[in-house]
N, C-alpha and C positions, 0 to 999 in steps of 0.2 A: 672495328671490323663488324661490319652487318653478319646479325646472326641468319640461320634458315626460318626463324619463326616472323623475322624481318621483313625477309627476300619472300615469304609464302603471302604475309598478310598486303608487300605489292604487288605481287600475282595477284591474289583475288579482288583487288579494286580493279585491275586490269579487266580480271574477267567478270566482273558484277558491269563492267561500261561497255563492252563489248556483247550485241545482241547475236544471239544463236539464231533466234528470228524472230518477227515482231512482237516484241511485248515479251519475251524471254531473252534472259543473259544467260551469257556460257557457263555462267557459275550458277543459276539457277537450273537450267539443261542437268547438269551434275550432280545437282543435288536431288534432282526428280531421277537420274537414274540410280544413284546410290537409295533412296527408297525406295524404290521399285525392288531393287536387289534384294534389299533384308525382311522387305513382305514375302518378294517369293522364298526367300532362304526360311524363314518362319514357317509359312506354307508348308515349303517341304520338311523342315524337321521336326516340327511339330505339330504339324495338322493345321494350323489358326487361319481364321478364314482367310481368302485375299477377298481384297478390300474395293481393287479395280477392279477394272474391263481386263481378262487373262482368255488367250487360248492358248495352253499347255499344250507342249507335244507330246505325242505319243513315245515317245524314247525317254524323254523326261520321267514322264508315270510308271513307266515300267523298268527303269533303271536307277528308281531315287539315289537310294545308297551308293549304289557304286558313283555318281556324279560325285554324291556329298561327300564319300572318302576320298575323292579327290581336289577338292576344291582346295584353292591357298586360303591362308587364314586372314580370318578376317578383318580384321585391321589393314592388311595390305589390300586386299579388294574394296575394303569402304575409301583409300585414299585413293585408288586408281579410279574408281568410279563419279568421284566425286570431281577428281583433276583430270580424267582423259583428255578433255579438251583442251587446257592450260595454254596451249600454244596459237590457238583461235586470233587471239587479236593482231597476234603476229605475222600473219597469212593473211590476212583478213582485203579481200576486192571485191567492189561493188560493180559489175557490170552497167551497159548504158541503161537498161531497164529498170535499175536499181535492186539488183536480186545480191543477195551477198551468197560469195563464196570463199573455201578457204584450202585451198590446193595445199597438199602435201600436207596436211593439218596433223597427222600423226606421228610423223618422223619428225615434224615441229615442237610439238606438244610434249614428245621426248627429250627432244634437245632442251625444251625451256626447262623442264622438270630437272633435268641434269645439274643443269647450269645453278638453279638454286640452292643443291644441294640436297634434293629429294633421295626416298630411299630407289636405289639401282633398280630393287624387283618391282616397283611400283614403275619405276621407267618404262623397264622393258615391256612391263603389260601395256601401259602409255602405247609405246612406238605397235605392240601388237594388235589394237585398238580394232580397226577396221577390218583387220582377218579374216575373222569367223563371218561377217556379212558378204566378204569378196572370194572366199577359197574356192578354185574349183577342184575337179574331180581328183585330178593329177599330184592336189595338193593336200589333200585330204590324212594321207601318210605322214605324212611330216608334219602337221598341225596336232596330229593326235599324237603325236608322239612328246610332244612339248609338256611340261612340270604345268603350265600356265592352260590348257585346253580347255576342262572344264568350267572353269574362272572364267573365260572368255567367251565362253558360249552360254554363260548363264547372264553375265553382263550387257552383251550382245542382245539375247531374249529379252532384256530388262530395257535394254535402251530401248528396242522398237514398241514396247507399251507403253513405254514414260514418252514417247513421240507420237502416240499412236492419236494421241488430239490434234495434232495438225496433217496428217493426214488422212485426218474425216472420222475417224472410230476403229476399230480392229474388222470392218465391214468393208471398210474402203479398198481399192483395186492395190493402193500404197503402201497399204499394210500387209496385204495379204500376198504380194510377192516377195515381202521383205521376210517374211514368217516361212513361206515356201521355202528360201532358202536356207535358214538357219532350219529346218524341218528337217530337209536332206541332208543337211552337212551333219547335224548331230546324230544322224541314223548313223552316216558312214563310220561318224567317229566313233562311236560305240562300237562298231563289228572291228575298225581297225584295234580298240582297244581290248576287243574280249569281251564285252560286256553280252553282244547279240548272241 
C-alpha cells in the first residue's frame, strides 16, 4: 500500500514539472509563497526586518494581534501555502498563443490534496485558495465568519508579493489592483469581525 509520504513526494515531481510560468514551477510558486508568509509572520510578531518589496495594509498595522490571534497554526498554513496549487498540472491548457492556464485550479488542487491523503484542514484552505483575491461585497460576511479568514488573507497578501516580480514590481498597474482588493476586503473583514 503507498503510504501519503509516497503519494506527496509524486505530487511534487508532478509539480516541480509543471511551469506556474516561465522559468517557475508550481512547486517553486509555493514555496516563494510559503516564505513570503513566515517573513511576514516574523515581521509581525517579532518586529524582524522584511526582507522584500512589501506594501502593508493599513488594517494589517493597525490590527496586528487580533490577525495573529487568529491565524491557524502554523504547520497547517506552511502545508497549505506550500501545496495550494497541487492540482495545477491537472488543469493544466495551453491556449493557441501558448499562454497556460489552469481553470477550476482550486477545487482541483483540493480534490488532488484529498485524494492523497492530505490533512482535511489543509484541503479545505487548498479548495478556499482564491477567495480572499475574488470576494465581493455581499460575500464579505460569510468569509469572515470562517475559522480559516485570517490565514487566507495573509496568504493571499503573501502570494501577490511572492508574484509581485512578474507583474513588473509592487509599482505595476498588476499589482496594485491585486493589493486594491485584498486592501478592501481586509478592511471589511475586520469591521465584520470587531476588530474596526
Amino acid at each position: 500500500m503507498t503510504t501519503f509520504n509516497e503519494k506527496l513526494e509524486t505530487l511534487l515531481v508532478q509539480m516541480r514539472a509543471c511551469e506556474q510560468t516561465q522559468g517557475m514551477s508550481v512547486l517553486d510558486h509555493g514555496v516563494l509563497v510559503h516564505d513570503r508568509y513566515f517573513e511576514l509572520l516574523r515581521h509581525l510578531r517579532d518586529g524582524a526586518p522584511l526582507e522584500g518589496e512589501w506594501k502593508l495594509p493599513e488594517w494589517l498595522i493597525e490590527h496586528r494581534q487580533f490577525v495573529l490571534g487568529r491565524l491557524l497554526p502554523d504547520d497547517v498554513a506552511a502545508a497549505y501555502a506550500i501545496h495550494h496549487d497541487c492540482g495545477k498540472p491537472s488543469v493544466l491548457t495551453i491556449d493557441e498563443d501558448g499562454r497556460r492556464h489552469f481553470p477550476g485550479h482550486a477545487a482541483a488542487s483540493e480534490r488532488v490534496w484529498r485524494e492523497i491523503g492530505g490533512d482535511p484542514e489543509v484541503a479545505t484552505l487548498i479548495g478556499m485558495d482564491m477567495d480572499a483575491h475574488v470576494i465581493k461585497d455581499a460575500d464579505v460576511a460569510g468569509f469572515a465568519a470562517r475559522p480559516q479568514a485570517c490565514t487566507l488573507l495573509l496568504v493571499a497578501l503573501s502570494e501577490i508579493h511572492a508574484n509581485a516580480g512578474m507583474f513588473g514590481g509592487i509599482e505595476s498597474t498588476s499589482f496594485k489592483m491585486k493589493w486594491k482588493q485584498l486592501d478592501r476586503r481586509g478592511k471589511a473583514v475586520m469591521k465584520a469581525l470587531g476588530a474596526a
